[in-house]
N, C-alpha and C positions, 0 to 999 in steps of 0.2 A: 243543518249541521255540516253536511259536506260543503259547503257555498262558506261557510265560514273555515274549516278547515285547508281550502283551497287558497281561502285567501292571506290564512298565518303562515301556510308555506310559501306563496308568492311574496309576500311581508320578510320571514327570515331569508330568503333566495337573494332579494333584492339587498337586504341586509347585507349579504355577504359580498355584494362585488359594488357597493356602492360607499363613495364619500361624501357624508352632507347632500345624500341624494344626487351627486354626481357620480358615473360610471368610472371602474377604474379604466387604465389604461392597460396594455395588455403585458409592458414589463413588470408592472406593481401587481397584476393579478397571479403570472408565474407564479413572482417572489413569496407571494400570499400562497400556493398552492404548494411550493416546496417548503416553506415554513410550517403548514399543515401536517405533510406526510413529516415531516422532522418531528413534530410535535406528537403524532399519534403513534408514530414507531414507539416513542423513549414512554410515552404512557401505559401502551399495551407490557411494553418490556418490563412498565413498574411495578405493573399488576402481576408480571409472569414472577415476578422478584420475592415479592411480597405475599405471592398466595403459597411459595416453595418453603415460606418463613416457619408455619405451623410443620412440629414431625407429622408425619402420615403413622398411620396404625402399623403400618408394618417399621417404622422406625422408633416410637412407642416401643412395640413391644415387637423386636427383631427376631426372637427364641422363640415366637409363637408354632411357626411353622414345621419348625424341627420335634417341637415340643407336643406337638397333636399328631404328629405323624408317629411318634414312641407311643402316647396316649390310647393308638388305635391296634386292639389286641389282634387281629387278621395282619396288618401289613406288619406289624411287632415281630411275628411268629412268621411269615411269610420270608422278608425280607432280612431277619437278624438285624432290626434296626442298631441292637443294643453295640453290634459289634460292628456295624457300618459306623455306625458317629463317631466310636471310641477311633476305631484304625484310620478313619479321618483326621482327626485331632493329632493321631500319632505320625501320621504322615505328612502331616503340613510344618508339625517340629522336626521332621528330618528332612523337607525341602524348603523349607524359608528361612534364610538370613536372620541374625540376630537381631538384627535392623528393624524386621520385619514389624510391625505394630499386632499386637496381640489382641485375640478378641474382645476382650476388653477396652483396651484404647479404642479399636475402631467405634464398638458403640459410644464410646462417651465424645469419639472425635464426631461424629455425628451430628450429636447434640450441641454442640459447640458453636453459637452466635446465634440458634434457633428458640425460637416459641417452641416449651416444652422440654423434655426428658424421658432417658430411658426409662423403662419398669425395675426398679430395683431386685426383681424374681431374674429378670434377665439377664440386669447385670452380675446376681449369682450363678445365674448358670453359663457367662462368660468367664468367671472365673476358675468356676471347676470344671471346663475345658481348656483354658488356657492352664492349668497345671497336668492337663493328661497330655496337652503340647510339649510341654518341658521337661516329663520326665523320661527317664532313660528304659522307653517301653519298643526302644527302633529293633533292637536285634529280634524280640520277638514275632514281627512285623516283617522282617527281611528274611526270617525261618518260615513263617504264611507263603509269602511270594516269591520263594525258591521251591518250596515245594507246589504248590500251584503251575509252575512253570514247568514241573518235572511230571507232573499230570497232565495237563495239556500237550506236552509233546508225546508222551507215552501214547494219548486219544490222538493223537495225530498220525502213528504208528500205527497202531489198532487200522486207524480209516484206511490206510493204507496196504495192508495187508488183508484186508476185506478186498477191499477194489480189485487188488492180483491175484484174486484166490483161483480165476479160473481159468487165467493166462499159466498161473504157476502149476494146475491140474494137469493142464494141455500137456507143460513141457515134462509132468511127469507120466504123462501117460505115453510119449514120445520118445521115452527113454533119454533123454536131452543132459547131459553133464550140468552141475551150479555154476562152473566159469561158463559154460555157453547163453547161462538163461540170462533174460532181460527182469526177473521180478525179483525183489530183496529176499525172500522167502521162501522156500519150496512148500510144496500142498503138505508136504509128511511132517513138516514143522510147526506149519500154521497153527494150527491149535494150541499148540503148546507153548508160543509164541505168546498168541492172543491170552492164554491162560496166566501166563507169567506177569505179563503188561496190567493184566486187569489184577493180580493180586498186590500188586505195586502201587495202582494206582489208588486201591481200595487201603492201605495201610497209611499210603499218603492222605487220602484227607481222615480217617481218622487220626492222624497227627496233626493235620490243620484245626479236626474240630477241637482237639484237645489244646491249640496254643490259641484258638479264639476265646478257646472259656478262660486261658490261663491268663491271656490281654485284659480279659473285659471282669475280671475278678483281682484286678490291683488294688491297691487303692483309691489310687488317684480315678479312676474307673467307677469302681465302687461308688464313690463319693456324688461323682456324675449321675451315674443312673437309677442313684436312689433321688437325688434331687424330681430327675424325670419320672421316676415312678409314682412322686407324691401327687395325687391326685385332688387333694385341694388346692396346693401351691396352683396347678394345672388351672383349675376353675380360676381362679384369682385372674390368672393371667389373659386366660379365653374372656371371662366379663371384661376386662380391660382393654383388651384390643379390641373387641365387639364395640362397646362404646365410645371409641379411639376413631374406630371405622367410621361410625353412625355418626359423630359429630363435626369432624372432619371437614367436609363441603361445607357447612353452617360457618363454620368459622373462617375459612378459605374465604369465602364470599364476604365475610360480616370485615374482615380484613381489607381486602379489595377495595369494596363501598369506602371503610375510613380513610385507603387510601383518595380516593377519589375525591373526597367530601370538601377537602381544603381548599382545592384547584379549584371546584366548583363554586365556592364560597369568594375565592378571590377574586374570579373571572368576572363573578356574577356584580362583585360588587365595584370593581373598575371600568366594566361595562356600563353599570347606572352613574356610575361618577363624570364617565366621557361625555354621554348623552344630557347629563344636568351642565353640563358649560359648555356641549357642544364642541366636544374635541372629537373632531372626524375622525383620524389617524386610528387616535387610540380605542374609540368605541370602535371599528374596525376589527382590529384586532384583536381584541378584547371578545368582540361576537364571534371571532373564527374560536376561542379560545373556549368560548363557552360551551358553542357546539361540538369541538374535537371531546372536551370532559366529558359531556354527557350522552355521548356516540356509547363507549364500554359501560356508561349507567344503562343503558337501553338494556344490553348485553347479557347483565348483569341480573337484571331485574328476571329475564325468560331462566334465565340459569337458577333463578329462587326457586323458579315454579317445579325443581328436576333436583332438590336437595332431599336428602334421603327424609330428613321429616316428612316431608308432605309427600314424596311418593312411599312409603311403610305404611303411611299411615292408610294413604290409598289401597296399598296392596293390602293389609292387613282390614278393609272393608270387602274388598272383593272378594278374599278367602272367607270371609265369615256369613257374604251373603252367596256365594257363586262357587266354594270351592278352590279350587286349581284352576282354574279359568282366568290365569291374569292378564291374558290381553286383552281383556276388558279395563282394564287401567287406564289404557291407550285412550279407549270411548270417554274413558271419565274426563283425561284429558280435553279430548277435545270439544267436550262440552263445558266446562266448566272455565275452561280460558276465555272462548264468548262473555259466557256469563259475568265471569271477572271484571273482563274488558266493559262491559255494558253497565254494572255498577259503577267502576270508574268515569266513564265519561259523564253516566248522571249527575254523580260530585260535582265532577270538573262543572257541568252547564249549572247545575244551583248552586257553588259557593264560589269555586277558582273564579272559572270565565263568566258569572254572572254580568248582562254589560250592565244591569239597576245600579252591582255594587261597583262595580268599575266606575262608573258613569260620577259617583259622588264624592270619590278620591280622585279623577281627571278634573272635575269644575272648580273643586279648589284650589289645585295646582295651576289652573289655567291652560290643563293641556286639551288635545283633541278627543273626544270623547271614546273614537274608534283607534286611533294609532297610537294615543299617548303620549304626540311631539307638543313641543310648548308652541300656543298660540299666541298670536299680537294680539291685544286688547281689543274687546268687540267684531272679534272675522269673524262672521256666518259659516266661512267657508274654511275647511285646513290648507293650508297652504301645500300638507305633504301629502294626506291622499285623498284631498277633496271631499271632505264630509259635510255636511250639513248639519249642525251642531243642534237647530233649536226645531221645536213641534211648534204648533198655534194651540194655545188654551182651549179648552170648548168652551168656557167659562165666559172669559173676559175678552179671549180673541186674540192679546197678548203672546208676542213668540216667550216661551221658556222652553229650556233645557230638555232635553230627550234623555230617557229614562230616570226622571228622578221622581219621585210620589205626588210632589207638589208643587204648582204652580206658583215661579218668582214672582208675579206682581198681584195676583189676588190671592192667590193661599189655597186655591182649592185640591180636592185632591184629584190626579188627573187617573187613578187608577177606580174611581171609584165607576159603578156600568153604564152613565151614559158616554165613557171615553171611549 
């Protein structure tokens, strides 16, 4: 097996720098070598083109994210989602140009020249944020972030009035005049200071928390976070991009391949076209052309073994016999790729590279039995990589054909046990 595989890489090598069995020269080999990288740049780029074709799940379905994160009652209740998204949406209608493309266009601009489409749940709920964008919800939002501002500086004050409490004690136990001192505050004020600021600051957010319910109980509001409330719309969407997810590399790849599959088809068959009339040149290039196509099919093929089908389904045996234990995957992996590998090359020696079945579509053609080049009538030997073409019968003693069942001048069979 290796003594044979040694010799179809020496076979294809020889292939690639030779004309009619003559060696190139070394500016035709360049030329061949930057034609190559030319070639294999714009094919990888085709595949990078082609596999960006299908949307991805999160283009699918873009509102998933936003939409499981309101879904989730802890960060819901943690975070105020309900009035993070809404002052989002209101704040991108008072700092984005008319111009600007609304969430709705972007999704659908998207989708626009691509394999697939948005989720129609998404594009609802692009819609009813692109009206909490457009309505006239700014001044309640500019009332938030002015008092916000006026809390924060007040907690600024506070920190700082802590910090000098006991420079300012100093200067009152020193007797020290307010124009002489260096702190904003004397120690006989602090308190009352601090008291004032914190009942300020305390009135101010409940006026925030009263203009966030007042935000997020608009209509236009409303309308949104009942969408996000509904919990089967929700399901819909989560199965959707789950599946979106999962099938995604399948077809990524299933893509690719039929990019690939044409190039391979033409190559393949200009190549056999060269080599039947014996056009050097173009069987040439034709074989560089072959093996650049089928360079990203190699690629392509290890990238099957790493699509979420077959590793789920992996995971989903490892969990069922081992648990939580999925770096055992890894094991399965690399036992089973051998194995893979080991069934294939079976194949290949009983049916592909069989030489019995090779041997009896080469003697009709009149080619070489080993190389496959066409032979002059009656050589013993190939002219191109010296085979020896015929056995001795045991029969009749008669040279016939190597690898074929039976003997051309008596008939016998040569596989039967005295051969």
């Amino acid at each position: 097996m290796w003594s044979r595989l040694k010799r179809w890489f020496g076979s294809a090598f020889r292939r690639s720098r030779t004309i009619n069995n003559e060696p190139l020269n070394k500016v035709s080999l360049v030329v061949i070598i930057v034609i190559d990288i030319f070639i294999l740049v714009n094919v990888f780029s085709g595949l990078s083109e082609i596999g960006r074709w299908p949307l991805m799940a999160s283009e699918s379905y873009p509102c998933y994210q936003d939409w499981q994160i309101y879904q989730d009652p802890q960060l819901r209740k943690a975070e105020n989602q309900a009035f993070k998204l809404v002052s989002q949406a209101v704040r991108i209608g008072m700092e984005t140009p008319s111009s600007f493309l609304s969430l709705t266009s972007q999704y659908q601009q998207s989708q626009r020249d691509r394999l697939g489409s948005a989720s129609p749940l998404c594009l609802q709920y692009a819609e009813r944020y692109d009206q909490i964008t457009k309505a006239n919800y700014s001044n309640i939002l500019v009332s938030i972030n002015q008092k916000q501002a006026t809390i924060n500086q007040l907690e600024a004050e506070n920190q700082k009035i802590r910090e000098q409490y006991d420079s300012s004690l100093l200067e009152q136990i020193a007797g020290q005049s307010r124009d002489q001192a260096i702190t904003d505050v004397g120690a006989d004020q602090a308190r009352q200071k601090l008291e004032a600021n914190q009942a300020t600051i305390q009135t101010n957010r409940q006026a925030i928390a009263g203009l966030e319910q007042t935000l997020i109980t608009q209509p236009a509001s409303r309308s949104f976070l009942a969408l996000l409330a509904d919990r089967s719309q929700f399901e819909q969407v989560a199965q959707g991009y789950q599946r979106s997810l999962f099938w995604y590399p399948a077809l990524q790849l299933l893509l690719q391949i039929i990019f690939l599959a044409p190039l391979l088809a033409i190559a393949t068959v200009i190549h056999r076209y060269a080599e039947r009339r014996d056009y050097g040149l173009l069987a040439l290039l034709s074989w560089h052309l072959l093996v650049i196509f089928s360079l990203p099919l190699l690629f392509k093929a290890f990238e099957l073994l790493r699509i979420n089908i077959i590793f789920n389904a992996l995971s989903q045996l490892v969990q069922a016999l081992f648990g939580q234990l999925l770096f055992l995957v890894s094991y399965l992996y690399i036992f089973l790729i051998p194995a893979l590998g080991f069934g294939i090359i079976k194949l290949a020696q009983a049916w592909i590279f069989n030489p019995r079945i090779q041997a009896a579509n080469r003697v009709q053609k009149s080619r070489c039995i080993k190389c496959a080049k066409r032979l002059p009538a009656q050589e013993a030997h190939c002219p191109h990589c010296g085979h020896y073409q015929y056995i001795e019968c045991h029969h009749c003693h008669h040279l016939t054909y190597q690898y074929l069942p039976y003997c051309r001048a008596c008939g016998e069979n040569l596989r039967s046990p005295q051969s």
